[in-house]
C-alpha positions, 0 to 999 in steps of 0.5 A, spaced: 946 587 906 947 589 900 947 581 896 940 580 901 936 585 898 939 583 891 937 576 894 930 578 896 929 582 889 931 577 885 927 572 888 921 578 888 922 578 880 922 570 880 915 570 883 912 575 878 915 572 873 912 566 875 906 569 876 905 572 870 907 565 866 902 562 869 896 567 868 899 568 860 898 560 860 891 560 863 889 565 858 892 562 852 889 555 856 881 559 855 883 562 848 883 555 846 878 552 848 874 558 847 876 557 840 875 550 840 867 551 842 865 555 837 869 550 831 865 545 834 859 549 833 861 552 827 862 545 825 855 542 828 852 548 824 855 546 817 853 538 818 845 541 820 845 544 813 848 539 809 842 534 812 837 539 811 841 540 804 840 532 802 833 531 805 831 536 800 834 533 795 831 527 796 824 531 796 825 533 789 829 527 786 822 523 789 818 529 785 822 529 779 821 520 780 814 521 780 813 526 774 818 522 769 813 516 771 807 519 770 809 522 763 812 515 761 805 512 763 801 518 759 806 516 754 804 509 754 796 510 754 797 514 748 801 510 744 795 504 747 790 509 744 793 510 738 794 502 736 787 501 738 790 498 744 787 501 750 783 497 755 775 498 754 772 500 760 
C-alpha cells in the first residue's frame, strides 16, 4: 500500500504543481497585457501632444509670416515715400 499512496501523493503534488503553473502563467498573461494598455495609451497620449505641439507651431510661424510681411511692406512704402514715389490718392 505503501508505493499507492506514494503514487497517489506524487500524482496529488503533480496536480498542484500544474495548477500553480498555470495560474502564475495566466497572471503574468494579465501582467502583460495590462502592461501593454497603458503603453498603447502612454503611447496615444505623447502622439496628442505632439499634434497639438505642431499646430501650435504652425500658428505662430503663420503669425510671425504675417508680421515679417507686414514690416517689409511698411518698409517699402517708407522707402516710396522717401523717394517721392508713393502712389497720390
Amino acid at each position: 500500500m505503501s508505493s499507492a499512496k506514494q503514487d497517489f501523493n506524487a500524482g496529488q503534488s503533480h496536480g498542484q504543481g500544474q495548477a500553480k503553473t498555470e495560474e502564475w502563467i495566466a497572471s503574468t498573461k494579465d501582467t502583460a497585457n495590462a502592461a501593454r494598455n497603458k503603453t498603447a495609451s502612454a503611447a496615444q497620449s505623447v502622439e496628442e501632444s505632439a499634434q497639438q505641439g505642431r499646430d501650435q507651431s504652425a500658428g505662430f510661424i503663420q503669425q510671425t509670416g504675417e508680421q515679417v510681411k507686414n514690416v517689409a511692406q511698411g518698409a517699402v512704402d517708407s522707402v516710396k515715400n522717401t523717394l517721392g514715389m508713393a502712389e497720390k490718392k
